[in-house]
C-alpha positions in Angstrom: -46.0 75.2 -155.7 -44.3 78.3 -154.6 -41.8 78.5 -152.3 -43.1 80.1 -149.9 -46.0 78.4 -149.9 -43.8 75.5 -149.9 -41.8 76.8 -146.3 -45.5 77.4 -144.8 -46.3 73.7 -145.5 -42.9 73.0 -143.7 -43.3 75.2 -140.5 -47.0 74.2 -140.1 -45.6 70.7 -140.2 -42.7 71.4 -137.3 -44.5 73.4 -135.4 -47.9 70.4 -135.1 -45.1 67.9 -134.7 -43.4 70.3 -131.6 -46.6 70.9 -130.4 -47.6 67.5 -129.7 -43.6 66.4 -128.3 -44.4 69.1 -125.7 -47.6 68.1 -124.7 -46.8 63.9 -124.6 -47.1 63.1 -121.1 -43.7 61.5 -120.3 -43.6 58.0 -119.7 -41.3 56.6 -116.9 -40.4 53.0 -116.9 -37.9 52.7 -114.8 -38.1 50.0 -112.1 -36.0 51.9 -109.4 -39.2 54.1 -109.0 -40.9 54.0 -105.6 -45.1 55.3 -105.9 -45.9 56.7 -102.3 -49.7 56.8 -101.6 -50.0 59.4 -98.4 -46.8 61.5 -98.0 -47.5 62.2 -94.4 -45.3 61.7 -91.2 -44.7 58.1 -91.4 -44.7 58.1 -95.5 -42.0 60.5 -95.3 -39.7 58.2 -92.9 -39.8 55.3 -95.7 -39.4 58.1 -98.5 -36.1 59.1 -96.3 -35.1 55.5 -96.6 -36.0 54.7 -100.5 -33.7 57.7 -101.6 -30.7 56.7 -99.8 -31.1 53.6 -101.2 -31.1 55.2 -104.8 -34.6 55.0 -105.5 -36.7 58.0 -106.9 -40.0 58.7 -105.1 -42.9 59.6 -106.9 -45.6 61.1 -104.4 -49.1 60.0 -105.3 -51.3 63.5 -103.9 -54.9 63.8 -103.2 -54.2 66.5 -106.4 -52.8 64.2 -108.9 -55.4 61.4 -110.1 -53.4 57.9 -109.4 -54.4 57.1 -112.8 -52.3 59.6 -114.4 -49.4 59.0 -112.0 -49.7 55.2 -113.3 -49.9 56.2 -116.9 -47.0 58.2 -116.5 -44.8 55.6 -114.4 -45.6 52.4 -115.3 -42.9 50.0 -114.0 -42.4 51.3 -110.8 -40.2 48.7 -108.3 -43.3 49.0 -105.6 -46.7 51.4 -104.8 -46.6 51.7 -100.7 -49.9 52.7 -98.9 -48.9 54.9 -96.0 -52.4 56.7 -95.9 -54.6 57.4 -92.5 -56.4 54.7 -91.2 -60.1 55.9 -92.6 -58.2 56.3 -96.0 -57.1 52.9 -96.5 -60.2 51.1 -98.0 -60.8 53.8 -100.2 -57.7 54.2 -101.7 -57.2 50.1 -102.0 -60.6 50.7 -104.3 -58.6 53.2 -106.5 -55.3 50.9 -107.1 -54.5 50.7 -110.9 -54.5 47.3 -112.1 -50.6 47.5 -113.3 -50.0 48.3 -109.8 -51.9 45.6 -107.5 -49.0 43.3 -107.6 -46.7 45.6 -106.2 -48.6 46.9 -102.9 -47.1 47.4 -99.5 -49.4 48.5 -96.9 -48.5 49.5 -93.0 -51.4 50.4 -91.3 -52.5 50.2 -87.7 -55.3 47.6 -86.9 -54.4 45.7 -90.3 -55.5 41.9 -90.8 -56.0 40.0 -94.6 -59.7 40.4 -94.3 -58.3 44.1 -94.9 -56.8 43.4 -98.6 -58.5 40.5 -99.2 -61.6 42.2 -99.5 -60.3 44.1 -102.5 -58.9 41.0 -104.0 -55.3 41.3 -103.2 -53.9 37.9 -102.9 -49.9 38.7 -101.9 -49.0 42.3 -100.5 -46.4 43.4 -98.8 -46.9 44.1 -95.6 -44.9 45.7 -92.2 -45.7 46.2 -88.9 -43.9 49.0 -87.8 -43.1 49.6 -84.6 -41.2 52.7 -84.7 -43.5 55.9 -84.0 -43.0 59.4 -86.2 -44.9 62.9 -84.9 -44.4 66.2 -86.2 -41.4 68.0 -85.3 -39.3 64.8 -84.3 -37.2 62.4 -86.0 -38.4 59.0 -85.5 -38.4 56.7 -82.3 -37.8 53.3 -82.8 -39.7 50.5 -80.2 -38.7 47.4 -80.9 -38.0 45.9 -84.4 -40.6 46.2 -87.0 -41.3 42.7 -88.9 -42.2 42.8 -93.2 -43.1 39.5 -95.5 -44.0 39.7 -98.8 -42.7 40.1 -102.1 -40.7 43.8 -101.8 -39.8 42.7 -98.2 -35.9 43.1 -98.9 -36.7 46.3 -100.3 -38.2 47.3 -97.5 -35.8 46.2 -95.1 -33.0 47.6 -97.2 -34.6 50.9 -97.0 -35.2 51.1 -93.6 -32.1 49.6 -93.1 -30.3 53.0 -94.2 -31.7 54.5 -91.5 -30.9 52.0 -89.1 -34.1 50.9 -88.6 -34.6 47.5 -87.1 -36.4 45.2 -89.5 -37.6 41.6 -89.2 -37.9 39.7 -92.5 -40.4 36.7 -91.9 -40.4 33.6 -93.8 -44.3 32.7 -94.3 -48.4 34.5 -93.7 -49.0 32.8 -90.0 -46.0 34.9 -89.2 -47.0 37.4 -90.6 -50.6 37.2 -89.1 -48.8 36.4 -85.5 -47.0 40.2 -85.6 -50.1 42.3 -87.1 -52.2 40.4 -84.2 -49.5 41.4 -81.8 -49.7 45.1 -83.0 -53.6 44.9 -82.6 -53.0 43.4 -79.3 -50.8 46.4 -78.0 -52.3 48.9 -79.6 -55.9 48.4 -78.8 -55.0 47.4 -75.0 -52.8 50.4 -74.3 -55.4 52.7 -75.8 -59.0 51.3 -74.2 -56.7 50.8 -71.1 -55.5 54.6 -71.6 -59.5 55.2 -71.3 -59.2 54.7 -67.4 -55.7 55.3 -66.5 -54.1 57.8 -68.8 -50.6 57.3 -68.2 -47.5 55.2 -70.0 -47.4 51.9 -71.1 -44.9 51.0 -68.4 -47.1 53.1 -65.5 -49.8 50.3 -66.9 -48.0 47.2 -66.6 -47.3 48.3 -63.2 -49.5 49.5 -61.6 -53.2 48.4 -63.5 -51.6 45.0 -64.8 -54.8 42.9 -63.7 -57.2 45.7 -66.5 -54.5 45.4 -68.9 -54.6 41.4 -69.3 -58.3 41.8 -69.1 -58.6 44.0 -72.2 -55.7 42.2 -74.0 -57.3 39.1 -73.6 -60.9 40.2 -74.8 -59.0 42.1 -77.5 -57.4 38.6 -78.9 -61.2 37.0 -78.2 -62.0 39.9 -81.0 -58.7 39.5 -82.8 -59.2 35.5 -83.2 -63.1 35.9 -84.7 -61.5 38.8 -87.4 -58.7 36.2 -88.2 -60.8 33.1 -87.7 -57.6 31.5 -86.0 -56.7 30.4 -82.9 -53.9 32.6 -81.1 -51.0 31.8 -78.6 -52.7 34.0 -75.9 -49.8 34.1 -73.6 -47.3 34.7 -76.5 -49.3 37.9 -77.5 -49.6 39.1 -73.9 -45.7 38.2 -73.5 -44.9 40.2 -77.1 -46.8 43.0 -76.1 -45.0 43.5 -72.5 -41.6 43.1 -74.5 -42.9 45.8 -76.9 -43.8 48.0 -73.5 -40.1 47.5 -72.4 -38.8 49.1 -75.8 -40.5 52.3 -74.8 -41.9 52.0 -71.4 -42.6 55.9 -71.5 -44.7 55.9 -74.0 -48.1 57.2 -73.7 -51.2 55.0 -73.6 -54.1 57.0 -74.8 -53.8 58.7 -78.5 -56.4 60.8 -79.8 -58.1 57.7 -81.6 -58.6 55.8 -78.3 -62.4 56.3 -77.8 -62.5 55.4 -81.8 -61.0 52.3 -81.5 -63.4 51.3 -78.4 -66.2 52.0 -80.1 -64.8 50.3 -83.4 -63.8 47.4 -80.8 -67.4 47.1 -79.5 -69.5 47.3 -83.1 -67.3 44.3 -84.5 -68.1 42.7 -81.2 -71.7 43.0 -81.5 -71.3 41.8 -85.2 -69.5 38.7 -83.9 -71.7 38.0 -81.0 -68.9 38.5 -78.6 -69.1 39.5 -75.0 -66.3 42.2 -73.7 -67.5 43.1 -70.3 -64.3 45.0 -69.8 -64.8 47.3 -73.0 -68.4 47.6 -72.1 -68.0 48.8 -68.9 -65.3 51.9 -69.5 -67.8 52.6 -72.5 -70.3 53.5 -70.2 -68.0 55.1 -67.7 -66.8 57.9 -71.1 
């Protein structure tokens, strides 16, 4: 063979072998790793929190396919689910397998019936109670309660930004605080309907319409959940979450969403809510 037939051989061979060490798709396995799913206002409050707690934060985008995100990081500490409410089920259907024992979902109007139906058995999950728009830092309303396995996490986390957090001990208290945040949130907003306002104008003054929503609100919470709920501990946790921020506004723009989502599981369940019914017709 001649030699420079010889040093061809040789430089074909490097350059194949560069070639394909350049184009390897790196693989990341280390466990302090945080996949966020949604990088929007309240994704970036947790994302704040996760890096001051020396975690790296991989944003999942509508332009990067989670599957290659999870072939590429595939021992990440925990995937958290901080997508818009109508984006929830879909992305839940999309979850890489590796991944589905590491979920934590916030979401407003969560239950199980939410996870369960994509055969999660043990997420973690938050209610948060702090609120996050554009333009401003974050507001905090009362503590914000978390159980599951990365609830430490969590709390840690948040906990660098001296956010309040509640670490619960079992799922019916869990299932007590996401009923709760259902209970506020869908009262203060179908209330909103008719009185515009802040929470703390509607305790006062339209307190008589607010227990009647809340209470046909938890008639609608109790078929979702199939349970039985305190009444008068949801009505009295909802009035002490209107006292952490008594100007805050009723109505948000998914108000008349959320009445007519309210109304459709109703009819589903075969249950009467004059209340709702009546400030339907009134829009």
């Amino acid at each position: 063979m001649e030699t420079g037939e010889s040093w061809h051989i040789i430089l074909t061979f490097l350059y194949n072998l560069l070639k394909k060490t350049v184009n390897r798709q790196p693989v990341i396995m280390n466990n302090k790793s945080i996949i966020l799913i949604g990088a929007g206002e309240m994704g970036g409050v947790f994302a704040r929190g996760f890096l001051r707690a020396g975690y790296t934060v991989h944003p999942a985008t509508r332009a990067t396919p989670i599957d290659d995100t999870a072939s590429s990081i595939t021992d990440p500490e925990l995937v958290l689910v901080a997508v818009a409410e109508n984006d929830l089920h879909p992305v839940l259907e999309t979850i890489p397998t590796q991944w589905r024992d590491r979920l934590v979902l916030l979401q407003n109007e969560l239950l199980p019936r939410d996870w369960e139906q994509h055969s999660l058995k043990n997420p973690t999950v938050i209610s948060v109670w702090f609120e996050k728009k554009r333009g401003m830092d974050f507001k905090v309303i009362i503590p914000s309660s978390v159980f599951g396995p990365h609830a430490e996490t969590i709390a840690d986390a948040l906990g660098e930004l001296d956010i309040p957090v509640n670490t619960l001990s079992s799922q019916p208290e869990l299932l007590q605080e996401l009923v709760l945040k259902n209970v506020y949130i869908l009262t203060t907003n179908i209330a909103g309907l008719v009185t515009g306002g802040t929470v703390g104008e509607l305790w006062d003054n339209h307190q008589p319409l607010a227990r009647t929503i809340a209470n046909e609100v938890i008639d609608l919470q109790q078929w979702l959940t199939g349970e039985t709920m305190d009444r008068e501990a949801l009505i009295a946790g909802m009035v002490n979450a209107f006292e952490g921020d008594l100007n805050h506004n009723c109505m948000g723009r998914s108000a008349p969403v959320r009445l007519e989502r309210a109304l459709q599981l109703a009819a589903e369940a075969e249950i009467d809510l004059p209340e709702m019914k009546k400030i339907a017709e009134s829009l």
